[in-house]
Biotite code that builds the C-alpha atoms (Angstrom):
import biotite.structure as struc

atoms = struc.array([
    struc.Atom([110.116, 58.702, 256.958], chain_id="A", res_id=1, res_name="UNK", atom_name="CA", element="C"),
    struc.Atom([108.097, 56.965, 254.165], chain_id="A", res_id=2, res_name="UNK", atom_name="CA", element="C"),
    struc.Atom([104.374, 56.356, 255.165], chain_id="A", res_id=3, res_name="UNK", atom_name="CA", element="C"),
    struc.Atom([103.186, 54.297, 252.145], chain_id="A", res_id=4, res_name="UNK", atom_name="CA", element="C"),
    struc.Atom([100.829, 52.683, 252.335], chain_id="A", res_id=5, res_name="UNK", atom_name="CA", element="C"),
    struc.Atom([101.700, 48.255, 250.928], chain_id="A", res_id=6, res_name="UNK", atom_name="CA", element="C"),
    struc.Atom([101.594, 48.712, 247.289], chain_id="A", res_id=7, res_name="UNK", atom_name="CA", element="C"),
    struc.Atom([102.823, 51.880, 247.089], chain_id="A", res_id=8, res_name="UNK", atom_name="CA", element="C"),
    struc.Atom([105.932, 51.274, 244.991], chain_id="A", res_id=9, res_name="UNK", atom_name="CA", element="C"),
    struc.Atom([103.559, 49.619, 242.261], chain_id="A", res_id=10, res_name="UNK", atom_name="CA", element="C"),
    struc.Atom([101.749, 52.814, 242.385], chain_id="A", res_id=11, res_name="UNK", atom_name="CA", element="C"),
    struc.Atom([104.888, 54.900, 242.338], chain_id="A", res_id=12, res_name="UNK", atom_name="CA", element="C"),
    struc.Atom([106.880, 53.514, 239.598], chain_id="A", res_id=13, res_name="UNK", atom_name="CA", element="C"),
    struc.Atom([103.195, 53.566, 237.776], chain_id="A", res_id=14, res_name="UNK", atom_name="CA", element="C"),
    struc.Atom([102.959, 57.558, 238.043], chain_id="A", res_id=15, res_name="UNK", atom_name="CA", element="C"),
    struc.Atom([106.929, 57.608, 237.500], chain_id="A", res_id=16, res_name="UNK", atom_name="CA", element="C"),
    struc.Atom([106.231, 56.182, 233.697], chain_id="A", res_id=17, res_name="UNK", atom_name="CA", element="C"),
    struc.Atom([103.490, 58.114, 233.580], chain_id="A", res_id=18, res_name="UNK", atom_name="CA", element="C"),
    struc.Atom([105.882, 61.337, 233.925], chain_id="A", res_id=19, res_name="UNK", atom_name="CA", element="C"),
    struc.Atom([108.280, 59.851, 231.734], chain_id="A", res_id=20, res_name="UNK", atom_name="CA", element="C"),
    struc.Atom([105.986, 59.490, 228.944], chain_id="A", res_id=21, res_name="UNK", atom_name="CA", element="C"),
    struc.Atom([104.830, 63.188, 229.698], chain_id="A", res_id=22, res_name="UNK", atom_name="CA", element="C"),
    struc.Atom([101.178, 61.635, 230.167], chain_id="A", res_id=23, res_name="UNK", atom_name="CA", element="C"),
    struc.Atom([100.053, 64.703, 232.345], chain_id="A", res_id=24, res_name="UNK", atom_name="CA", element="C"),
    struc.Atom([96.445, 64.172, 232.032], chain_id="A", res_id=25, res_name="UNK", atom_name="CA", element="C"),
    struc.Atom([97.178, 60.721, 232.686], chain_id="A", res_id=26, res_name="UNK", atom_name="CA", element="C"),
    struc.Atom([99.362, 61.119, 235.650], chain_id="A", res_id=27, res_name="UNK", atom_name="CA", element="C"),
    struc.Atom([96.917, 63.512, 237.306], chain_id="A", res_id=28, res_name="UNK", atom_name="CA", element="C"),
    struc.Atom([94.085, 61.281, 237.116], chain_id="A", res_id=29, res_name="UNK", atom_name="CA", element="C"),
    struc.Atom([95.996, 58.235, 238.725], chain_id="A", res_id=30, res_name="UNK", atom_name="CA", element="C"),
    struc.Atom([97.227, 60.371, 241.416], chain_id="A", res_id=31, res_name="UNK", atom_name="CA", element="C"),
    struc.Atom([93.547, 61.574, 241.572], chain_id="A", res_id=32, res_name="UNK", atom_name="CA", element="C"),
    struc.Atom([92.369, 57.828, 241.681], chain_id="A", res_id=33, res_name="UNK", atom_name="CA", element="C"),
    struc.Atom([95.290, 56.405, 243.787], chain_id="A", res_id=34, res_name="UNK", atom_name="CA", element="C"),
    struc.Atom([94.081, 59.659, 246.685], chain_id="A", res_id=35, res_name="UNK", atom_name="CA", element="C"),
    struc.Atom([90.422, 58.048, 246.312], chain_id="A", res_id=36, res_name="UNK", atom_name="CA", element="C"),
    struc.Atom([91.957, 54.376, 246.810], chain_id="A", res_id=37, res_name="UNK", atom_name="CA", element="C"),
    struc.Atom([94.221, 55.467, 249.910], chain_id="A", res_id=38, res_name="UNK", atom_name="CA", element="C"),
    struc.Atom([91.044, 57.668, 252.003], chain_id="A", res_id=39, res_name="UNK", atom_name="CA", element="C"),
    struc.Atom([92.251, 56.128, 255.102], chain_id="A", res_id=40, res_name="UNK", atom_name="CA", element="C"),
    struc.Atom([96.153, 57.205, 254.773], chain_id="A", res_id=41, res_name="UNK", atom_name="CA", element="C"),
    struc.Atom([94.235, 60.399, 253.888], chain_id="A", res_id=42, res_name="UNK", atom_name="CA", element="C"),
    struc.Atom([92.554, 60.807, 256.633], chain_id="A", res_id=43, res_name="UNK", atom_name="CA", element="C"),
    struc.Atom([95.725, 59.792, 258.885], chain_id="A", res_id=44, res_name="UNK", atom_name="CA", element="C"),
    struc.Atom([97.581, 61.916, 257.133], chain_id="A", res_id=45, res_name="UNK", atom_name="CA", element="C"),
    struc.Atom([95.285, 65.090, 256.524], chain_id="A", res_id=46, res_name="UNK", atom_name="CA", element="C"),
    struc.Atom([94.366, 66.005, 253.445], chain_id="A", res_id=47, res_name="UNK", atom_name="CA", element="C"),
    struc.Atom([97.381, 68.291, 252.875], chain_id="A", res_id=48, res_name="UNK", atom_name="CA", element="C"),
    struc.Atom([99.687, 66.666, 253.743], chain_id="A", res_id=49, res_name="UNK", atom_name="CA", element="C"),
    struc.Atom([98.721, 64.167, 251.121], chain_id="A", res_id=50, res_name="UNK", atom_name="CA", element="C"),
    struc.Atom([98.814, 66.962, 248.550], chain_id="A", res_id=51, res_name="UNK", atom_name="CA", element="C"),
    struc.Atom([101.884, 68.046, 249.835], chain_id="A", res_id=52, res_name="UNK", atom_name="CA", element="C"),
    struc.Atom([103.095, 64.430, 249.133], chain_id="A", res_id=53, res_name="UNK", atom_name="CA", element="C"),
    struc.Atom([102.046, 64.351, 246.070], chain_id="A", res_id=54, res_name="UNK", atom_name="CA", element="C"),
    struc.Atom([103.260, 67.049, 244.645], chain_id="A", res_id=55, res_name="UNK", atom_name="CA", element="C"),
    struc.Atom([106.834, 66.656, 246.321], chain_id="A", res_id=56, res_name="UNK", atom_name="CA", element="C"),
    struc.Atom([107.069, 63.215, 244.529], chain_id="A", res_id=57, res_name="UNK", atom_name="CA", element="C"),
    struc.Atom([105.253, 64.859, 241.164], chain_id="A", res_id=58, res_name="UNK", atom_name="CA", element="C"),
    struc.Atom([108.202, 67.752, 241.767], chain_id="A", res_id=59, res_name="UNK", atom_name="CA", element="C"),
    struc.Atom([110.569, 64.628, 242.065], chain_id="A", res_id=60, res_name="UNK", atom_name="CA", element="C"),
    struc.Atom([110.253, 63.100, 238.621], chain_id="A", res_id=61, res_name="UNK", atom_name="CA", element="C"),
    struc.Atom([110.302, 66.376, 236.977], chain_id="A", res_id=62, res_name="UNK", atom_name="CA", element="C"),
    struc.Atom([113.331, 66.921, 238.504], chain_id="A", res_id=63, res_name="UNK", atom_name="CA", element="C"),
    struc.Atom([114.785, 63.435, 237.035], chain_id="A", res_id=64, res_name="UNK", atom_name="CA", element="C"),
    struc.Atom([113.294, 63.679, 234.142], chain_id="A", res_id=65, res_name="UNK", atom_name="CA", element="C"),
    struc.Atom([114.851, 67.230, 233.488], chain_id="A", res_id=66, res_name="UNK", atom_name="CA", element="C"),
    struc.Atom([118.265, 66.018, 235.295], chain_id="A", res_id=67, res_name="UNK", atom_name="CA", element="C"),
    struc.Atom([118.011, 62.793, 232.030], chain_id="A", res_id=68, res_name="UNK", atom_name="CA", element="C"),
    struc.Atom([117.375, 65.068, 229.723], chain_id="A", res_id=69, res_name="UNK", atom_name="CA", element="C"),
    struc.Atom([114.223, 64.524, 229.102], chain_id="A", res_id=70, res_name="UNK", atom_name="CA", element="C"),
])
């Protein structure tokens, strides 16, 4: 079941070139920022479930990325 919040996509495909361009530092502080923009889906959520989330989608495009060889 997908829970994003409207937007979300834009925000996805965001941290998805982010990976691609192997901009960790980059990627961590828009997932950092985009956590601080969604505080009520946090709060619905919990906080780790949110983490969870994040880190199964971060897990995701590593797993694409490595499937491309890239």
């Amino acid at each position: 079941m997908n829970r994003s919040a409207p937007g979300a996509p834009d925000k996805i495909a965001h941290a998805r070139e982010l990976c691609d361009k192997v901009s960790w530092v980059e990627a961590l502080m828009f997932a950092q920022g985009w956590r601080a923009d969604e505080q009520a889906a946090a709060k619905a959520l919990g906080r780790a479930e949110l983490v969870r989330q994040v880190s199964l989608t971060l897990a995701s495009i590593q797993e694409d990325k490595f499937r491309r060889g890239g």
